[in-house]
N, C-alpha and C positions, 0 to 999 in steps of 0.2 A: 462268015468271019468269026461269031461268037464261036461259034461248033468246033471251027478247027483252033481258036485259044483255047476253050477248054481243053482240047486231046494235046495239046504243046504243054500247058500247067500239069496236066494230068501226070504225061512223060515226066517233065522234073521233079513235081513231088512221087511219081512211084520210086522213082531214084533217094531221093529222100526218106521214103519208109524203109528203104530196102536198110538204109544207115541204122534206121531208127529199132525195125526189127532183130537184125544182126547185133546191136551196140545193148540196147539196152536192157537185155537178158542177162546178160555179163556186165553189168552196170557201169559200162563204159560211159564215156563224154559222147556226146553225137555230134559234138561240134568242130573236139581235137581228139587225137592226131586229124589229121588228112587224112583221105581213101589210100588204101595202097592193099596191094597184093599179098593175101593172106599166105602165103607160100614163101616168097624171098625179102617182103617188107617196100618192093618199088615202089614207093609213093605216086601217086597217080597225077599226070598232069590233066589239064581243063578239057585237051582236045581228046582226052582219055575218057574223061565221066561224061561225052555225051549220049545222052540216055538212045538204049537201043542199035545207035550207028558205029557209037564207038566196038560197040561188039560183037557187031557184024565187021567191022572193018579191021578190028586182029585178028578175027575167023576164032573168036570167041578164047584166046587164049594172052595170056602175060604178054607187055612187051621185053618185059625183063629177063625173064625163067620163060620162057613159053609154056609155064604150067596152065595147063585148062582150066578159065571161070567159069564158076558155076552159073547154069543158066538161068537160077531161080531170077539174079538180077535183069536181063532183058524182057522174060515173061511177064516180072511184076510189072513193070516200066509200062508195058503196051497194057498189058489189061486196065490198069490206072488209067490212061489216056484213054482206051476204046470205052471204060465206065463214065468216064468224067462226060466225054462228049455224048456218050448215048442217054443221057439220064434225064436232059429237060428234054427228052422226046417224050420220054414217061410218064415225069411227075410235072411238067410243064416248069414257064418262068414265073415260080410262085417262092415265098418263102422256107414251100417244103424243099426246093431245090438242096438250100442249105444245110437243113436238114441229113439231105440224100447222102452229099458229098460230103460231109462229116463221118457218115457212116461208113460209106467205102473208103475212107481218108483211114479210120479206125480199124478196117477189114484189113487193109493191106500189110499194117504193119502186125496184126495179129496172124496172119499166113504165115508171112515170113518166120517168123517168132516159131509159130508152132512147126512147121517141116523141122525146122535146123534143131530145138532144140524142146521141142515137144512142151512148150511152158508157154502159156497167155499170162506177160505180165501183169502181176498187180497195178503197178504203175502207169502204164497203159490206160488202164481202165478207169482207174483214179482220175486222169485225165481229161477222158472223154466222158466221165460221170457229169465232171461240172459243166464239160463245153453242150452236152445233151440238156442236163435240166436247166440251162440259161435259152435255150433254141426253144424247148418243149413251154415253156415260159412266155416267150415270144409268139410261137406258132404253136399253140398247144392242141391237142385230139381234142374229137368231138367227141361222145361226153368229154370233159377236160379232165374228168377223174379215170377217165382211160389209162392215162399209164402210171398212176398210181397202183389200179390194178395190173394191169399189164406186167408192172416189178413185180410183185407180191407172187401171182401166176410163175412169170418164168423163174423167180428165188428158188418157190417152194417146188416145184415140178422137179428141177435139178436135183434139188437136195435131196428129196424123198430119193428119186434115182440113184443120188449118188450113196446113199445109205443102204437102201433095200440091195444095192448091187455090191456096197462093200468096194469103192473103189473106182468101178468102171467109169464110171464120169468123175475127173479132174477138177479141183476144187475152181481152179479158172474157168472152165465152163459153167459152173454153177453161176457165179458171180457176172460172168458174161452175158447169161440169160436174164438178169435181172436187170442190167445195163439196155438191154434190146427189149424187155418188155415196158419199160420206159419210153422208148423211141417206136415201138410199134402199136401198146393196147394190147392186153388182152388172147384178143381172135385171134388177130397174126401172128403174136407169138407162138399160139399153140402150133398154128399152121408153119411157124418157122422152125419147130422141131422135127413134126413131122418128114418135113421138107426134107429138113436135116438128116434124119436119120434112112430118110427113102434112098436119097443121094450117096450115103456111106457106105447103106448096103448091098445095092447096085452097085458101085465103084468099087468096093472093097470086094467084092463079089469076083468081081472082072479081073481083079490083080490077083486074086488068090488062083482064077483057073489060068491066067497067062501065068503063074508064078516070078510073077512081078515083086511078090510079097512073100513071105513064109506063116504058116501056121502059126495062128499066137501072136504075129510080129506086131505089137502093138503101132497103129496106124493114129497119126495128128489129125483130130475131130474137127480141127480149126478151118480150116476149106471146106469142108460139107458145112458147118453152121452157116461161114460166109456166101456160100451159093445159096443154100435156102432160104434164108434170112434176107437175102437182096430179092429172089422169087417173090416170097411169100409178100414185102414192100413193093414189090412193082404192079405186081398181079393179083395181089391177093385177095380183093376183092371179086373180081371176076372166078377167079377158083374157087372161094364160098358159093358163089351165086350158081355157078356150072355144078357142082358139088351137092347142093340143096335141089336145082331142078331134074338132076339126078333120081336123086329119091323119091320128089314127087309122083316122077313117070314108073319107077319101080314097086310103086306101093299103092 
């Protein structure tokens, strides 16, 4: 019964970031107006916003304009829901739970954000700086100076990056790695770049020979950090440990 409320919260609040990613890059209210149809302005009734079904049962288009919604909103919706519920299988019913879902809580609305309009709010992160160092406080890493280092790690890693490349990493990203090596330490953050960067180049890989993507077409970094970043926190110990017995046998 826990399992299936978390994926029913999960549903409503991924509907909620969806508000939140879409609204507050154009520093909109996320409060007001009401949902409505970015096309003719329909204002959306209640049996409208329910997450997933409702968009399955217009066949994913206006009731108004029958213009076609985008389907970023039902994706987000379930993966929210299939994270929320799968995650104390992971990190168990510990205080890190809270932790977890903070961070997918934080992931969701930074996806959204980056596809549509390629920017990880400042504000966002601002956000989730204090909601992270009050958790990290509470439940703090072993060493506890772990994610003191861990910010320090992913700041300057970025930035060197984003200097030596002249650009190719977005100042949001910089600032986002610094936010996550807070909440991860250190290790995993390394390994959550890593992850990061495996994930893009593989996927970006895949859409440039399906020419999904064009040459050059600059591609949102924001969904490979969030996949690897959640990897590297679930797993990531096991993947150092696989990683180092690796080498043992190799050498």
């Amino acid at each position: 019964m826990i399992i299936m409320l978390l994926f029913l919260y999960g549903l409503l609040l991924g509907s909620f970031f969806n508000v939140v990613g879409f609204r507050v890059p154009l520093k909109q209210s996320i409060i007001f107006p009401r949902s409505a149809c970015p096309t003719c302005g329909h204002q959306l009734k209640a049996h409208e916003l329910i997450p997933v079904v409702s968009y399955l049962i217009q066949g994913g288009k206006c009731r108004g304009c029958k213009s076609r919604i985008s389907p970023i909103y039902p994706i987000m919706e379930l993966i929210t829901g299939i994270l929320f519920m799968t995650t104390p299988l992971v990190v168990g019913w510990s205080g890190e739970l809270v932790v977890a879902l903070s961070l997918i809580s934080m992931f969701m609305i930074i996806v959204v954000s980056d596809i549509h309009y390629m920017i990880i709010p400042d504000k966002i992160l601002i956000w989730f700086a204090g909601i992270f160092l009050l958790e990290r406080n509470i439940w703090p890493l072993t060493p506890w100076w772990g994610s003191i280092l861990g910010a320090a790690v992913g700041f300057f890693l970025l930035f060197v990056i984003a200097f030596v490349s002249k650009g190719g990493m977005g100042g949001g990203d910089v600032k986002l790695y610094a936010l996550l090596g807070l909440v991860l330490g250190f290790k995993l953050v390394l390994l959550s770049f890593f992850l990061s960067i495996l994930y893009g180049a593989v996927i970006g890989g895949l859409a440039l020979l399906f020419k999904l993507v064009k040459r050059r077409q600059p591609i949102p970094f924001g969904p490979f950090i969030a996949a690897g970043t959640l990897t590297a926190y679930y797993w990531g110990s096991e993947i150092i440990d696989l990683y180092l017995r690796f080498l043992n046998h190799s050498f």
